[in-house]
C-alpha positions as CSV (number, residue, x, y, z in Angstrom):
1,X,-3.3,-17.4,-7.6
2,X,0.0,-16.1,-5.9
3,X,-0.7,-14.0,-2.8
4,X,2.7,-12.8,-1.3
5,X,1.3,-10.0,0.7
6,X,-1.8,-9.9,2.8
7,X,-3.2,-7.0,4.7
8,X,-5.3,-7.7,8.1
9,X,-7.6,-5.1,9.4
10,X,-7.4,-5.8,13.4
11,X,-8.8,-4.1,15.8
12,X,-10.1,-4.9,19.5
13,X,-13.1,-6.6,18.9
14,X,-14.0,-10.8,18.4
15,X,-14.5,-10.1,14.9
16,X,-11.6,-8.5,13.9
17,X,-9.5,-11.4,15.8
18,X,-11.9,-13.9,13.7
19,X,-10.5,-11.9,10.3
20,X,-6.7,-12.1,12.0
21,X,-7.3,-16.0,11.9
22,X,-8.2,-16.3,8.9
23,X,-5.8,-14.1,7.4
24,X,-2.7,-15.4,9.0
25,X,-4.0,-19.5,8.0
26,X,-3.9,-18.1,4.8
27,X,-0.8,-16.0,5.1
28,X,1.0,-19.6,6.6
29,X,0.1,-21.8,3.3
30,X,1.2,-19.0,1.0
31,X,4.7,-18.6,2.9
32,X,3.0,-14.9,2.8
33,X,3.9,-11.3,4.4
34,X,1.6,-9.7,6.5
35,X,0.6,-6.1,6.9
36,X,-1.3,-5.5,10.7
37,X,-3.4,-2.3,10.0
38,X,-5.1,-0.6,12.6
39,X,-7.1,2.5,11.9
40,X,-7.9,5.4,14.8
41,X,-10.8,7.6,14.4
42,X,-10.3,10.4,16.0
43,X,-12.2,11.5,19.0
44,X,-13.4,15.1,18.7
45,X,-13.8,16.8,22.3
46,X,-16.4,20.0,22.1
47,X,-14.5,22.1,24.3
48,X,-11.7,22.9,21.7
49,X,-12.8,22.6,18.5
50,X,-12.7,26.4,18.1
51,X,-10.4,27.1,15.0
52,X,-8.2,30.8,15.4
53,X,-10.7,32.8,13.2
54,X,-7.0,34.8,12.2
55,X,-5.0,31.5,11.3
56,X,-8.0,29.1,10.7
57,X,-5.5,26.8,13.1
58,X,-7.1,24.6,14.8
59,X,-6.5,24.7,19.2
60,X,-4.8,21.0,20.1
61,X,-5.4,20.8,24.2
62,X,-3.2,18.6,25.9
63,X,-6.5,16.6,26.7
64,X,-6.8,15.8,22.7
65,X,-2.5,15.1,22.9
66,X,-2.8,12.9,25.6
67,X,-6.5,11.1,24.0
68,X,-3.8,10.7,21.3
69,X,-1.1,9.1,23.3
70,X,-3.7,6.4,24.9
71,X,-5.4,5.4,21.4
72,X,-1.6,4.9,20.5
73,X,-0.7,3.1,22.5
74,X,-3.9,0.9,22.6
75,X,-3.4,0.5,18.8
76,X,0.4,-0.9,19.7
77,X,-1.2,-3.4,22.1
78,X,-3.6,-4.5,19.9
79,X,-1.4,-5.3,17.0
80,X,1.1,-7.0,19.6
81,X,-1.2,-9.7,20.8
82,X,-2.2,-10.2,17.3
83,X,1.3,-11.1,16.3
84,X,1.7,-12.9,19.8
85,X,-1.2,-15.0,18.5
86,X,-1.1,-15.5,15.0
87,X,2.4,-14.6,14.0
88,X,4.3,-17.5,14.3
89,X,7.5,-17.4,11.9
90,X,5.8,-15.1,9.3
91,X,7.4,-11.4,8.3
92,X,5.1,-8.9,9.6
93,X,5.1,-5.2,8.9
94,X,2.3,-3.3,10.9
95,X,0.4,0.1,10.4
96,X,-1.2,2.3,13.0
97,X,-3.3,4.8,11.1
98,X,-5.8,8.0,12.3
99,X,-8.4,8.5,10.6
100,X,-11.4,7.3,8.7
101,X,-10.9,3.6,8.7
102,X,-11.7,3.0,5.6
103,X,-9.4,4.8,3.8
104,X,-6.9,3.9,5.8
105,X,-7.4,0.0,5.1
106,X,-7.2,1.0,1.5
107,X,-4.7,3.2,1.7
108,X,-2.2,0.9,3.7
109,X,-3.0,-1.5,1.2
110,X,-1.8,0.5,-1.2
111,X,1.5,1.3,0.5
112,X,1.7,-2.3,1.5
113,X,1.4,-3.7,-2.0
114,X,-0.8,-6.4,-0.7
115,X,-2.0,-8.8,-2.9
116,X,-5.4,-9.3,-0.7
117,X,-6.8,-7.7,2.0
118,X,-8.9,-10.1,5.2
119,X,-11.5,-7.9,7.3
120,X,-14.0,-8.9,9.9
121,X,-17.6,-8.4,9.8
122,X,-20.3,-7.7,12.7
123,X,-22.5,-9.5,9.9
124,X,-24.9,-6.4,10.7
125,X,-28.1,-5.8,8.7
126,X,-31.6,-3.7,7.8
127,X,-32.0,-0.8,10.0
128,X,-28.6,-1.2,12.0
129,X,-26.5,-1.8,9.1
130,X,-28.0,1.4,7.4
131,X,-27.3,3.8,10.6
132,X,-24.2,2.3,11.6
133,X,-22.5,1.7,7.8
134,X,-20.0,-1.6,6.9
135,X,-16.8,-1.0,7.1
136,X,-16.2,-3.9,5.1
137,X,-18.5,-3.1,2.3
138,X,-16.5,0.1,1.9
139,X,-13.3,-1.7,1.9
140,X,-15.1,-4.1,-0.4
141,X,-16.2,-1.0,-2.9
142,X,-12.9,0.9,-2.6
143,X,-10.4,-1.7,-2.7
144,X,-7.5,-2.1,-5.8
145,X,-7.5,-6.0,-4.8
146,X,-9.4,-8.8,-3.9
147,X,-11.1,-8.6,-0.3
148,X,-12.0,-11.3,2.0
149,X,-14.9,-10.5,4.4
150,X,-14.7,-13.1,7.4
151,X,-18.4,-13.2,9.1
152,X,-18.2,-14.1,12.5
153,X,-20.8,-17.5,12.9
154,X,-23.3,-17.8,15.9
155,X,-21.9,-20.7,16.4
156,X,-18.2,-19.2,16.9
157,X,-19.5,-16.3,19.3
């Protein structure tokens, strides 16, 4: 098995930061690149979603630009302490993405040319899991390459 390229879904949560260790142990045995992708959904505010019913163009508010600029620039910080962390002497390329998250793991991936992708799990299940979806089942279904899913233990929380 060669892995020369890994992507790591991170986001700002314990489980994510659980997949980012895992990924970049495996990342420093393989002498790997890594690929820092953070996805954005955006937030929809009800006070503008009115489209022009001439242009069908949707109204931006500088509200939604500057929702925009913070989820940005939280995205940036995010990936930051991740490479602060985990990096060490590794090559690291990094994504920040808006949109549905998972295609934007997959996509990235794509782009990327990763050879695996490493994503967290809330370990979620019955009821919740069907409200609530897995990210990382999706990634798991939707994927081109192999997919590691890093559950975060009891023990470890």
């Amino acid at each position: 098995m060669l892995i020369k390229k890994i992507l790591i879904g991170v986001d700002n949560n314990k489980f994510a930061d659980n997949a980012a260790k895992y990924g970049f142990d495996i990342a420093h045995k393989f002498k790997a690149k890594v690929g820092l992708v953070h996805i954005v959904e955006p937030i929809v505010t009800p006070y503008n979603n009115a489209a022009d019913p001439l242009s069908g163009a949707s109204d931006i508010g500088m509200a939604d630009v500057e929702l925009m600029d913070i989820q940005n620039d939280a995205s940036k910080h995010i990936i930051d302490d991740v490479i602060k962390k985990y990096g060490g002497d590794l090559e690291i390329m990094h994504f920040s993405e808006f949109g549905d998250t998972v295609d934007g793991i997959v996509k990235c991936s794509q782009e990327f040319e990763a050879d695996m992708i490493v994503v967290g799990t809330h370990s979620r299940s019955g009821l919740d899991r069907l409200l609530m979806g897995s990210v990382a089942e999706h990634v798991v279904r939707h994927a081109t390459v192999p997919v590691l899913v890093v559950p975060l233990t009891e023990e470890k929380q």
